[in-house]
N, C-alpha and C positions, 0 to 999 in steps of 0.2 A: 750568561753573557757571551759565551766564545760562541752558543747555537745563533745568535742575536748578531754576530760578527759576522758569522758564515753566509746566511741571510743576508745581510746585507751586501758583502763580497761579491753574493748573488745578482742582487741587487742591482749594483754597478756595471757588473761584466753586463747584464739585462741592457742597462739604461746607454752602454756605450756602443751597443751592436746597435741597437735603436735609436741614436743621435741623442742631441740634448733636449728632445722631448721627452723624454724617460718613456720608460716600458707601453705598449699600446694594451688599450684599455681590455681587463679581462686574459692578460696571458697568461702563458704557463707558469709564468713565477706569482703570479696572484696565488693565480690555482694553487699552488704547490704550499705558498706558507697558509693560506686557507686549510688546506686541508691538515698541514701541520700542528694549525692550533685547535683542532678537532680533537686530536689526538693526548692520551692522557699523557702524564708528566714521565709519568714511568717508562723505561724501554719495553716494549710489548705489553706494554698495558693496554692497547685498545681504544677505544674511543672513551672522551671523559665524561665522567658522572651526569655534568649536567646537562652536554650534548643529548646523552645518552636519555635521558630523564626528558629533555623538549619533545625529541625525537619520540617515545611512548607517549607521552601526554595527546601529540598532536594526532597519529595513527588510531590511538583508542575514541577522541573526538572525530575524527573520520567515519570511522568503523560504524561508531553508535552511531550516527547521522544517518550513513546509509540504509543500515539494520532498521531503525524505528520507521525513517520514511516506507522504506518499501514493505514491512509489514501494514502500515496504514494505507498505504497503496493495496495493497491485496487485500486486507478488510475490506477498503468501497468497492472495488472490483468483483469481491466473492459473493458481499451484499448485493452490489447490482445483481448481477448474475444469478443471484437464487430470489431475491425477493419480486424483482421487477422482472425476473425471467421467470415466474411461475404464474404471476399477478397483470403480466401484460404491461405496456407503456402506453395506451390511450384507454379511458373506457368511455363507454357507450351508454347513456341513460334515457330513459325517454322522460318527454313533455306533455305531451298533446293527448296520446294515444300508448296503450301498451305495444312491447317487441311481438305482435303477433305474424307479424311480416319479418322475424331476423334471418331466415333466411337469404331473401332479396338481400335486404339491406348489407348483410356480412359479404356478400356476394361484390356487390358495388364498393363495397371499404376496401375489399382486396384486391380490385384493379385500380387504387390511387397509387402512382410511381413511390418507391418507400416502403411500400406496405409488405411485413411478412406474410401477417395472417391476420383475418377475425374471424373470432369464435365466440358463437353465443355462450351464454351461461344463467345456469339457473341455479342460485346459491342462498343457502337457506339453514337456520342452526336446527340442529339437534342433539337426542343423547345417544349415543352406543354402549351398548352392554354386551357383557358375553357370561357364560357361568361363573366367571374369575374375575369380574368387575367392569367398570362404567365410569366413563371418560365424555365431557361434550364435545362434541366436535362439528368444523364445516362441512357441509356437504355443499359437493358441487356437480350439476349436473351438464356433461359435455357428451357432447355426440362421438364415437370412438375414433372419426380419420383426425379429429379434432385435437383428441387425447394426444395420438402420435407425433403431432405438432409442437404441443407442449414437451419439452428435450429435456427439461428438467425432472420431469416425473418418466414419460416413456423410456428415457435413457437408462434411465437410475433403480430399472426393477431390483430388487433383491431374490423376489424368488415370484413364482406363478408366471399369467403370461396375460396380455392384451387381448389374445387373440378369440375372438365371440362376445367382445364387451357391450355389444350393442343386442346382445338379447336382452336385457333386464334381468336376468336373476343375478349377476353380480356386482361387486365392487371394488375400486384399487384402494388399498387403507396405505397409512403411513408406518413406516418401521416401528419407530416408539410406541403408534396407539396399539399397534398389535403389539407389541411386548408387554403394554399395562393390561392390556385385555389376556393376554397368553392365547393370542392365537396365530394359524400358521395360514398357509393358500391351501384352500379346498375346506373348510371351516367356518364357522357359522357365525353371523354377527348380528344382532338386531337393533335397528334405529327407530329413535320413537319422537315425532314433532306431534308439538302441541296445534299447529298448521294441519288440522286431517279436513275429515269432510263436513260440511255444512249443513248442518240436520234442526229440526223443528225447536231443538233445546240449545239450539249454541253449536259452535265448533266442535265437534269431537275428537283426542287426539288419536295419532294414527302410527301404528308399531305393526314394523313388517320387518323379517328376516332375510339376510342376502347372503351369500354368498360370497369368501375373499375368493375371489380369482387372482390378484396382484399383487404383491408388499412393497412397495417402495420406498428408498433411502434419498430423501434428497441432500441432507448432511447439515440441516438447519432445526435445532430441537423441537422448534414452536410447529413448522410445518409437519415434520414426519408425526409428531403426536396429534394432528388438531386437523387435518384434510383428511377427507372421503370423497374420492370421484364415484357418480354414479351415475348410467345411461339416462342423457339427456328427457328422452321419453317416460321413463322410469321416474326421473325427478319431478318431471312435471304434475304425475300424476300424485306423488310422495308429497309435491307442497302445494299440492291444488291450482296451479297456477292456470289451468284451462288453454293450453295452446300458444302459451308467450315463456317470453329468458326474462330473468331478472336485467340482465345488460351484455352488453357484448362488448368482450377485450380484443383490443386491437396489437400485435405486433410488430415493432418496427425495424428493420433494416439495420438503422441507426436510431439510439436510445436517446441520444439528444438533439437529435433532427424535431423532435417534437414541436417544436415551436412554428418553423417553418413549415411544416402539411397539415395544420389544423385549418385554417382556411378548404384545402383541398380537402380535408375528410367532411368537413360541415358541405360545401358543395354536394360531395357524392350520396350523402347522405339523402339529398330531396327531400325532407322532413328534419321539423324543430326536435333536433335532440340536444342534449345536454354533455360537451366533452370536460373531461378532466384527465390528467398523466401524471404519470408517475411522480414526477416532480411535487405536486399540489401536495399527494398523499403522501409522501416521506418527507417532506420538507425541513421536518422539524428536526429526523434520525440523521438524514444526510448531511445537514446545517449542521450540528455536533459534531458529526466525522471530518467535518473541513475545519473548523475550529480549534478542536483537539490536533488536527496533525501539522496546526499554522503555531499552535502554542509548544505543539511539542519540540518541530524546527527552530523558534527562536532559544527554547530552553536549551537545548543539544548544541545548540550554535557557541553557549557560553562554554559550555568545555573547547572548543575549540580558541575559543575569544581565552579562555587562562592559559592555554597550553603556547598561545605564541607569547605570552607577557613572560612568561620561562624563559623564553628565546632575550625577549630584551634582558631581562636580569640576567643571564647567563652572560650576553654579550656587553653588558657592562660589568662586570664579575673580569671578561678575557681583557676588556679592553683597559682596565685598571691593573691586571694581576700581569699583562705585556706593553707598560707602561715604556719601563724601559729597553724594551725591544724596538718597539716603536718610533722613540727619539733616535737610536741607531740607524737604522733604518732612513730615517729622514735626514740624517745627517750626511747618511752617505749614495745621497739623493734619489730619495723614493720620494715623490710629490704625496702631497695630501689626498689629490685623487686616489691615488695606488693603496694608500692607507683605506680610504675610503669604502675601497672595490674588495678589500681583501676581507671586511667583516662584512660587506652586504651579501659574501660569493658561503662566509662562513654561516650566517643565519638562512641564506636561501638553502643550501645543500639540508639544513636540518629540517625545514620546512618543506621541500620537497620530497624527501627520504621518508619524511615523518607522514606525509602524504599519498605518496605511491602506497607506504607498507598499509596503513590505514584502507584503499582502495581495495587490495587483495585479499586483508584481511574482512571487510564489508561484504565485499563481490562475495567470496566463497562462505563466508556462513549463512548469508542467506540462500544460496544456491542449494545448501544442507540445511535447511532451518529444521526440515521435519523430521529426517532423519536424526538430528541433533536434539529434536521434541522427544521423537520416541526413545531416544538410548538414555537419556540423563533425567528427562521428565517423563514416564511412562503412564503416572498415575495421576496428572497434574492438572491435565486441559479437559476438565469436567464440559462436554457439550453442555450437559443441562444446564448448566451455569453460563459459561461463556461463546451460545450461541450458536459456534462452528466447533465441529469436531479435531480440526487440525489447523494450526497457525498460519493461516495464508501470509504470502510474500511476496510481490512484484516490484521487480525494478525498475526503473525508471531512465534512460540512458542520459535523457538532458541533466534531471536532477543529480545524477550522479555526478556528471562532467559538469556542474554547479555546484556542487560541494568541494569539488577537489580542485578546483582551480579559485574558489573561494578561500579554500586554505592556505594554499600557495602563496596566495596576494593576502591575506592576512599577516602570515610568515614574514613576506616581503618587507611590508607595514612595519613589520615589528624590528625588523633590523637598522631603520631609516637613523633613530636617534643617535643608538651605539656608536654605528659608523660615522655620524656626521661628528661625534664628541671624539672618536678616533680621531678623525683630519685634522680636528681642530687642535690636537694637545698639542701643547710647545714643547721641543725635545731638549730647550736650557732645564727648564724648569721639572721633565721629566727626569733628566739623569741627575740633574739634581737631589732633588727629593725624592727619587724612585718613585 
């Protein structure tokens, strides 16, 4: 009661520098008993329990928000990036006539404005063997300046080199398929298509041995185990194709520019071909990645959605248990207003705090996510299983600054009724009845 006196003493000496409007809205003596009933009961006790308890709830629905999105953010990003960055963003099929012109034609795809690259391909299954076992795999046949184009495999040697790729005696394998086969660069691989040559009895199949010149890591389990590039020349003769590509992938600039230069590729093209992109062919993988991370935002949202209903409980908890502080207060004229501002200033400060902490704590684990993969889970993110070898994470700066200013004004939300049941209490009735 005598804190409840002082306060109010406050109060008045407030209300009389400031005329008989009482205190101007938000001042330091808001602030001050605001921050007062933050504070637990006890002298150096700290901040109270439940304060304390809104303020973690709201920081750890922060956190997770940020953590979840931007690992989903970096799944489609690392998927794009390795799927549609290996696989091309337009392809090329014919109609009329076989690619025995894909020269020209990749020629002409590649001065449409947009265009990175096109490069034919001759792509065809087979089996690889080695003395230590036999794996199916795709073969693809690219011409070598072609190869270098492709970033995702040129970049990504592990061991060998590029360099002579277009003689034909070699091939670049995937990391995995040489590890199930147990082989290295400079070592022997033999492929065998039932595609050989065309003789008086039928197809005969056709088994020739190459050469690894290359190993490469692209860091996605299905590719490093299942690609074979081999010199375009080489392939064609390997699947009988006679002087044509199966199709030719076009790369783009921009990955969702697609829509807008498909006109312009059909023009430059001057012959009926057949385009499809990226889009058509993951439609269904990528569909799922957007759904999963629409579902996983509304679900993370409810921790945030419990963590401010804390905040009301809490503040209908303060604003019953300084009941009669309150009637004091209003006696010795603090307006209803001032009642008002002093719990919206005390559930914003928790909401806010609760918010910042939650943003730094977000911001920087993900910044360490992998770091944080490898010390605590070292044995845990099986690529063969789960696709990529390390947990991709990208942030997002709008969605971030949408989370945090969503919790904020959640926060806000949640202080409206407390404070408005504050102004309203009668201070007869309060010192009354306590």
């Amino acid at each position: 009661m005598a804190s409840a006196t002082g306060l109010a003493g406050r109060a008045k000496r407030f209300a009389g520098s400031l005329g008989a409007g009482g205190t101007l809205p938000f001042c330091g003596f808001e602030w001050m008993i605001a921050m007062r009933y933050l504070r637990a009961r006890r002298r150096g006790g700290g901040v109270s329990v439940v304060a304390l308890f809104s303020v973690l709830g709201i920081a750890l629905g922060v956190a997770n928000l940020i953590i979840v999105l931007s690992v989903m953010n970096g799944f489609r990003s690392e998927l794009l990036a390795k799927i549609v960055g290996l696989n091309g963003h337009v392809f090329v099929t014919p109609i009329d006539r076989s690619l025995t012109d894909y020269a020209d034609l990749a020629d002409r795809l590649e001065k449409v404005a947009g265009v990175k690259s096109a490069i034919p391909l001759v792509e065809g299954q087979a089996f690889a063997s080695s003395p230590y076992g036999g794996s199916g795999v795709l073969v693809r046949g690219v011409r070598a300046a072609d190869l270098d184009k492709i970033a995702t495999v040129s970049k990504s040697l592990k061991s060998g080199t590029l360099a002579g790729f277009d003689d034909g005696t070699g091939v670049a394998v995937g990391a995995r398929l040489a590890e199930t086969l147990g082989l290295q660069s400079g070592d022997s691989i033999t492929l065998s298509t039932p595609k050989g040559a065309t003789t008086p009895f039928g197809t005969a199949p056709r088994q020739k041995s190459y050469t690894v010149k290359a190993v490469f890591e692209i860091g996605m389990t299905e590719f490093d185990q299942t690609f074979v590039f081999m010199p375009l020349t080489e392939s064609q003769a390997f699947f009988n194709r006679e002087g044509d590509v199966s199709h030719i992938e076009i790369y783009l600039d921009n990955a969702d520019a697609v829509a807008d230069l498909r006109s312009d590729l059909e023009m430059a093209a001057e012959r009926p071909v057949l385009l499809t992109d990226w889009r058509q062919r993951n439609k269904t993988f990528f569909g799922a990645l957007e759904v999963e991370r629409n579902v996983m935002f509304l679900i993370l949202n409810l921790i945030v959605i419990v963590a401010t209903l804390n905040i009301i409980s809490g503040l209908i908890l303060l604003v019953k248990d300084k009941s009669s502080d309150i009637a004091i207060l209003r006696t010795m004229g603090a307006t209803p207003g001032t009642i008002m501002r002093v719990f919206l200033l005390n559930g914003a400060l928790i909401g806010i705090v609760g918010s910042l902490a939650g943003l730094v704590l977000g911001v920087v684990f993900t910044l360490n996510i992998k770091p944080i993969q490898r010390t605590l889970f070292p044995g845990a993110w099986d690529p063969t299983v789960r696709f990529l070898a390390e947990i991709p994470a990208e942030m997002n700066t709008t969605e971030v600054t949408t989370i945090v200013l969503t919790s904020i004004a959640l926060a806000l939300a949640a202080t409206l009724y407390p404070s408005w049941r504050a102004a309203r209490l009668d201070p007869v009735q309060a010192l009354r009845y306590g």
